[in-house]
C-alpha positions in Angstrom: 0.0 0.0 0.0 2.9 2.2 1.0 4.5 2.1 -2.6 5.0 0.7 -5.6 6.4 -2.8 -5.8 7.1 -5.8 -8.1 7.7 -9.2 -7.3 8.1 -12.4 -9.1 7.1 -13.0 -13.0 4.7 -10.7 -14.7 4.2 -9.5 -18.2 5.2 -6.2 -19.9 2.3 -4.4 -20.2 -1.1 -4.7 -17.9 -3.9 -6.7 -19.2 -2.1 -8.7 -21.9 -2.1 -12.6 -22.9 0.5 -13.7 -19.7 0.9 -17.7 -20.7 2.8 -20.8 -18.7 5.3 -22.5 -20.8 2.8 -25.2 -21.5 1.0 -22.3 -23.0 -1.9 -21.6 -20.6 -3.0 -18.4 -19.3 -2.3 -17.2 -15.9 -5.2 -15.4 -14.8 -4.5 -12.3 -13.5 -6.4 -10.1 -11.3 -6.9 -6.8 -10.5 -7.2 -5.8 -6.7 -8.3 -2.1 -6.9 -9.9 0.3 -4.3 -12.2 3.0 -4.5 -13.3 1.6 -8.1 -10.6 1.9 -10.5 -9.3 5.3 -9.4 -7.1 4.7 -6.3 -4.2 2.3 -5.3 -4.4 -1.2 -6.7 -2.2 -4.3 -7.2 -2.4 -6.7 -10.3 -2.1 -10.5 -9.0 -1.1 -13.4 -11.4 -3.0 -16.9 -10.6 -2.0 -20.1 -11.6 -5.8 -20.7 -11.7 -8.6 -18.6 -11.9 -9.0 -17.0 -8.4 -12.6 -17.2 -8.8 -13.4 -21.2 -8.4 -15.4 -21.7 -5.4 -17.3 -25.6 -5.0 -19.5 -24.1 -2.0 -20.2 -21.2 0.5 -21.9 -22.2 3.7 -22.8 -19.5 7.0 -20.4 -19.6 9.8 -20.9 -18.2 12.9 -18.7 -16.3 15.5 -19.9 -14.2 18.1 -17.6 -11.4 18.7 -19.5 -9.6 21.5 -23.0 -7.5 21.5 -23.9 -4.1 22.3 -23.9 -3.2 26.0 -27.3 -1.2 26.0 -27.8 0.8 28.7 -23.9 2.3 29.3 -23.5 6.0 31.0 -21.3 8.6 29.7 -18.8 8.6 32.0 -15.0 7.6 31.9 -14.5 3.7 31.4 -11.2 1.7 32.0 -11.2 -1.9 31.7 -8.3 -5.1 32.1 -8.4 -6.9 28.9 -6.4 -9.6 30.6 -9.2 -10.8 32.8 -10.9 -11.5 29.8 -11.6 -15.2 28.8 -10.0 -15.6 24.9 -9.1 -18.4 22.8 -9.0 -19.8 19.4 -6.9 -19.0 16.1 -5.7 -15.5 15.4 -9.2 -14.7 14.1 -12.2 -16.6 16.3 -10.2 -15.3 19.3 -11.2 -11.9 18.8 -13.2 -10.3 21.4 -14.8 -7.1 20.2 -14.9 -4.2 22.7 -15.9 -1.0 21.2 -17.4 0.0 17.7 -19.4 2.8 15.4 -19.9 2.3 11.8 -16.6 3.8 11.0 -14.2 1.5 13.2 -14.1 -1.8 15.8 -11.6 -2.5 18.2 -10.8 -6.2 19.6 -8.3 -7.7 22.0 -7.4 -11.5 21.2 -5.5 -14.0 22.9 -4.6 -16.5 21.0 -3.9 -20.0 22.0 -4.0 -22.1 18.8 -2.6 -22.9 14.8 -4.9 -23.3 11.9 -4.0 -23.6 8.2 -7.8 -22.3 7.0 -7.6 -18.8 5.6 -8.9 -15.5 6.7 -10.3 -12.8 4.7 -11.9 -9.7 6.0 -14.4 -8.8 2.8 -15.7 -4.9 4.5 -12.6 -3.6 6.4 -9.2 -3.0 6.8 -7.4 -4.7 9.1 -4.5 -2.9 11.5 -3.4 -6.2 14.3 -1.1 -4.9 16.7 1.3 -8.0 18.0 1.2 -7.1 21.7 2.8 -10.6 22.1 4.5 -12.9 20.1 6.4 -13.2 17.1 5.8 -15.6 13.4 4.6 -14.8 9.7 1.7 -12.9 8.4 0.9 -14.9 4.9 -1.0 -13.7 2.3 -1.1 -14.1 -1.4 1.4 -11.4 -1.8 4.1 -13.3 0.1 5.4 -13.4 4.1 6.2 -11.2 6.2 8.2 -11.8 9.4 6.0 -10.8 12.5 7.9 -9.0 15.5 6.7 -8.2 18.8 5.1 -4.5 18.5 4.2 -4.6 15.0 1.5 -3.0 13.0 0.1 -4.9 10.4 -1.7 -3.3 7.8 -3.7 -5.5 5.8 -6.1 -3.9 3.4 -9.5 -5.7 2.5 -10.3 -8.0 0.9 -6.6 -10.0 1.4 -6.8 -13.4 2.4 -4.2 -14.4 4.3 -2.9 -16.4 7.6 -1.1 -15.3 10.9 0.8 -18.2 12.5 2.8 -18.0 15.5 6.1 -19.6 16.5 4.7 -20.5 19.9 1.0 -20.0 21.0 2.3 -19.6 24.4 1.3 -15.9 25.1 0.0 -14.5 21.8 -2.2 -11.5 22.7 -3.2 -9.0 20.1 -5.0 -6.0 19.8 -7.0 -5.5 16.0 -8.4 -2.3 14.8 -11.1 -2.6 11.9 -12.0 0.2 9.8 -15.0 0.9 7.1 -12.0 2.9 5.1 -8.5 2.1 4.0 -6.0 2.8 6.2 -2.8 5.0 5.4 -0.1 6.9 6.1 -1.0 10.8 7.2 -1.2 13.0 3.9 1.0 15.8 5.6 4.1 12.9 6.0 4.0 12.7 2.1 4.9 14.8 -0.3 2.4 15.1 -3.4 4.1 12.2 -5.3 3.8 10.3 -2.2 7.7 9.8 -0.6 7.8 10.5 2.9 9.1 13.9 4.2 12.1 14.3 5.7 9.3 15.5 8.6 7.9 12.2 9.1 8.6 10.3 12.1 8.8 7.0 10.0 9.9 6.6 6.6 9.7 3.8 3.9 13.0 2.3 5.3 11.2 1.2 8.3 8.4 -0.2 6.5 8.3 -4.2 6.0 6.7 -5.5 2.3 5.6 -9.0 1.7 8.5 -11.3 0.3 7.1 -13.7 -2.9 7.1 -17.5 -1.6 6.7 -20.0 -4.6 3.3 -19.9 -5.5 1.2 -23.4 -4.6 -0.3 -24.9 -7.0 -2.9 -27.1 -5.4 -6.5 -28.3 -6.2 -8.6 -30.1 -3.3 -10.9 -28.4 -0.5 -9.2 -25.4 1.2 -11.5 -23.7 3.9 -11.7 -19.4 3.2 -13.4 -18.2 6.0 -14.9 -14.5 5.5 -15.9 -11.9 8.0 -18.5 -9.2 5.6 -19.5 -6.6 8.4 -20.8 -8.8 11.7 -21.3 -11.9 9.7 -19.5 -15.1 8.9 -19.0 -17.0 6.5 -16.8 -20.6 5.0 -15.7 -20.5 1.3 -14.5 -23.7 0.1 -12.2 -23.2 -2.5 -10.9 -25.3 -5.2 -7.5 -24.4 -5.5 -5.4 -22.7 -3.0 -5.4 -19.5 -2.6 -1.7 -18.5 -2.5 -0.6 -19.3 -5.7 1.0 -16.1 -7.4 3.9 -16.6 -10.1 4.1 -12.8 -9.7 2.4 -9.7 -8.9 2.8 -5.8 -8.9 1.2 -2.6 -7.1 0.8 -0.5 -4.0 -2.0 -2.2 -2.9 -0.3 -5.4 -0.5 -0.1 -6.0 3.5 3.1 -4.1 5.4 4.1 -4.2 8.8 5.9 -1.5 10.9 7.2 -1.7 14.0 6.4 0.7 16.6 9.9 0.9 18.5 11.0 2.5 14.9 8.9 5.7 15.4 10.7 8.7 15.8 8.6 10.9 18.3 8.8 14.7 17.9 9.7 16.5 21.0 8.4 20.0 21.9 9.1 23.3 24.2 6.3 22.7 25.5 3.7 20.1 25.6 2.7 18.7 22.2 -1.1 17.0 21.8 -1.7 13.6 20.6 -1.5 15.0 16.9 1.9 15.0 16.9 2.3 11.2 17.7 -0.1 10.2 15.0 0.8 7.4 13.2 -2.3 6.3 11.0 -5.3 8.1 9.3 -8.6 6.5 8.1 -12.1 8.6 7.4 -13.6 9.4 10.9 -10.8 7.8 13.0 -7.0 8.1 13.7 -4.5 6.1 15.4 -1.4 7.8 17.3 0.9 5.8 19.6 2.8 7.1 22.4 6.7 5.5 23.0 9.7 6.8 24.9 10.8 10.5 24.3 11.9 13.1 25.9 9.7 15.7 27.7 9.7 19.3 27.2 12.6 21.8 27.6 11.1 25.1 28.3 12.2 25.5 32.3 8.5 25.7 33.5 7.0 22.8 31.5 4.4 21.0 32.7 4.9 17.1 31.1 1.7 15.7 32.2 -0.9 16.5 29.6 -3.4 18.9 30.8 -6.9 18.3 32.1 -8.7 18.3 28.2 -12.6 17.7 26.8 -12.2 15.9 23.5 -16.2 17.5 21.9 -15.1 15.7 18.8 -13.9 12.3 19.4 -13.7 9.8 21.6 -10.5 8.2 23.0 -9.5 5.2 23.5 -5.3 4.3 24.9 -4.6 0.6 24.7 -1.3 0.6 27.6 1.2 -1.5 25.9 3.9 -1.4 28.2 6.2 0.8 30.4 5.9 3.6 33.1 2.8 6.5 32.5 3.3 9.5 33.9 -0.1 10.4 33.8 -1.6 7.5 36.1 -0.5 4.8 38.2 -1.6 1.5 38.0 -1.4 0.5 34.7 -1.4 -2.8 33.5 -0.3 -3.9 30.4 -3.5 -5.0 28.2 -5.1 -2.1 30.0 -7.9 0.2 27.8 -9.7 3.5 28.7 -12.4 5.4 27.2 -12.8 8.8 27.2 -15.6 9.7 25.4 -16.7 12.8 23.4 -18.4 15.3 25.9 -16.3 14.2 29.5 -13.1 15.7 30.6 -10.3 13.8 31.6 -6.7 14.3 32.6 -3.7 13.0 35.0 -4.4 11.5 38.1 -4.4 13.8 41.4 -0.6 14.5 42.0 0.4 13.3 38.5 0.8 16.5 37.2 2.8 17.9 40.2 5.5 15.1 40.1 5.6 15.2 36.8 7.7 19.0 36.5 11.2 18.6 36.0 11.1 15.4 35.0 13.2 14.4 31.7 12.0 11.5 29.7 9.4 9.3 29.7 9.3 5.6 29.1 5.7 4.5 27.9 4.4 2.3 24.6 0.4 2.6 24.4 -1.6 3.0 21.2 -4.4 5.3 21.2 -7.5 5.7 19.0 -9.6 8.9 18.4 -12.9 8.3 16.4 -14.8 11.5 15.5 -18.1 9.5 16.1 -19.5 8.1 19.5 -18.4 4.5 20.2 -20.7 2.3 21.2 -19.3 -0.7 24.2 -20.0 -4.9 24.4 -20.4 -7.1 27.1 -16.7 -8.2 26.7 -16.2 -4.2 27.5 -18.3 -4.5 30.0 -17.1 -7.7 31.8 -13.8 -6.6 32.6 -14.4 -3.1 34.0 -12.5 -1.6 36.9 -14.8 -0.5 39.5 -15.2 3.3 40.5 -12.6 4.4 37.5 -15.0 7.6 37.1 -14.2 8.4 40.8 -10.7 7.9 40.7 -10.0 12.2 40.2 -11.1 12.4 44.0 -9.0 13.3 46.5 
């Protein structure tokens, strides 16, 4: 998605006869977005990617809609939450609007069926673990702390070395999911501005493509629903393929965070854009220099948005108490700020050393039961002295 690339065999013009050395076709196909007038990739099959024998429903029950929620501050302890399954059925969904969803998952087992998410884009954050994200584009080696960016409509697999303590955290979203216009310039490099660049950026590597007919299980997730595709031939079997339309991963510990006199806002750690949502992550930096900073953010009403910080690891200035796995809501409406004290012993301090990813959707979020289950009592209260 990032930029352009080419991998493996492909012909010299688009949309021309492309034939096997026994003379057959390979089928290619064209994976475009917003119609035929944005980013795209063009994929050459083996076979026609387009043989299905039979779709059935599937179900998976992700979580439903707490009903009768206040507006109030909300944090909750993901790790008290009962997850398991593959790095899809595991997902436990939390919060949602129309424009994005947000899951935590723990994962705790293998599968060789393949995934595809027909409606959204897909960003998994590896909170734990390390393996290969495969898709028809190729692998990609799978750190802890990585973003992967998987655009919709990819079918692929995410398989662990060890299922030991796999937890991730998955943010869907209606719209693709790219890099901020104002850390590109109009051709689309990244500015010398940007606190991550195209060298820190991770592209799928081509693996022989496999040519295999029989009955391979496609399991695809269209909105709340479910369904299982049985294919005829798998699905990874590219002799080539070309476009800025793929998966990437990038790693959080490679973001450059900008430091400021004084105290920047969230905007200035954002690291991903999408219509009515953005994501920003917070890592270790350096506080302010002007000799009467306050670090601590100040006490702020977000009118617009709502914001939610997945606490990844580390120390937070702001509060103490935090576990990692830890989520808060602050909603749209409802100020919020450092604990009482926080912002005190927070002057003259030097550097900070906190990972968390944070969320801001410009449309109220609605909460599940899974939310709801692993609440920490009397968090509203917790600004009294």
């Amino acid at each position: 998605m990032p930029f352009y690339t080419k991998q493996g065999e492909i012909p010299s013009k688009r949309h021309i006869a492309f034939k096997k050395a026994n003379g057959e076709l390979y089928r290619e196909e064209l994976f475009s977005t917003h119609g035929f007038s944005n980013i795209y990739s063009n994929k050459y099959h083996h076979n026609m990617p387009t043989k299905v024998i039979r779709v059935e429903p599937y179900n998976i029950d992700h979580g439903q809609e707490w009903q009768d929620r206040l507006l109030q501050n909300y944090k909750i302890h993901t790790a008290q939450l009962e997850s398991s399954g593959n790095f899809f059925s595991a997902r436990k969904q939390h919060m949602f609007n129309s424009d994005v969803a947000m899951y935590t998952a723990k994962v705790t087992e293998d599968t060789d069926h393949f995934y595809r998410n027909a409606y959204s884009d897909e960003i998994v954050f590896v909170h734990e673990g390390e393996g290969t994200l495969i898709s028809e584009y190729g692998s990609i080696k799978v750190k802890k702390w990585d973003y992967l960016v998987i655009p919709k409509g990819t079918t692929y697999q995410l398989k662990f070395n060890s299922y030991k303590n796999v937890k991730l955290f998955v943010i869907e979203s209606a719209t693709m999911v790219t890099i901020p216009k104002h850390y590109r310039t109009d051709t689309g490099q990244m500015l010398e501005t940007a606190p991550y660049c195209e060298r820190d950026i991770r592209t799928p590597k081509l693996q022989p493509g496999t040519v295999k007919q029989d009955e391979f299980e496609l399991y695809i997730k269209y909105g709340d629903k479910y369904q299982k595709t049985i294919l005829e031939w798998h699905p990874f079997d590219l002799v080539g393929w070309d476009g800025a339309c793929y998966p990437w991963a990038f790693n959080i510990d490679d973001f450059a965070p900008l430091v400021g006199k004084i105290h920047l806002p969230p905007s200035a750690h954002l690291v991903f854009t999408a219509n009515n949502f953005v994501v920003c992550n917070f890592v270790p930096r350096l506080y302010d220099f002007h000799p009467e900073s306050i670090p601590a953010p100040y006490y702020h009403s977000n009118v617009d948005s709502d914001e939610v910080l997945y606490y990844v690891h580390g120390d937070f200035m702001s509060r103490s108490g935090i576990e990692s796995g830890s989520m808060t809501l602050h909603p749209m409406g409802v100020p919020h700020g450092p604990q009482p004290g926080k912002t005190e012993a927070s002057i003259g301090k030097k550097e900070t050393y906190e990972y968390a990813v944070m969320v801001d959707t410009f449309a109220p979020l609605k909460v599940t039961n899974h939310f709801k289950s692993c609440l920490e009592k009397d968090y509203n209260q917790s600004w009294l002295e």
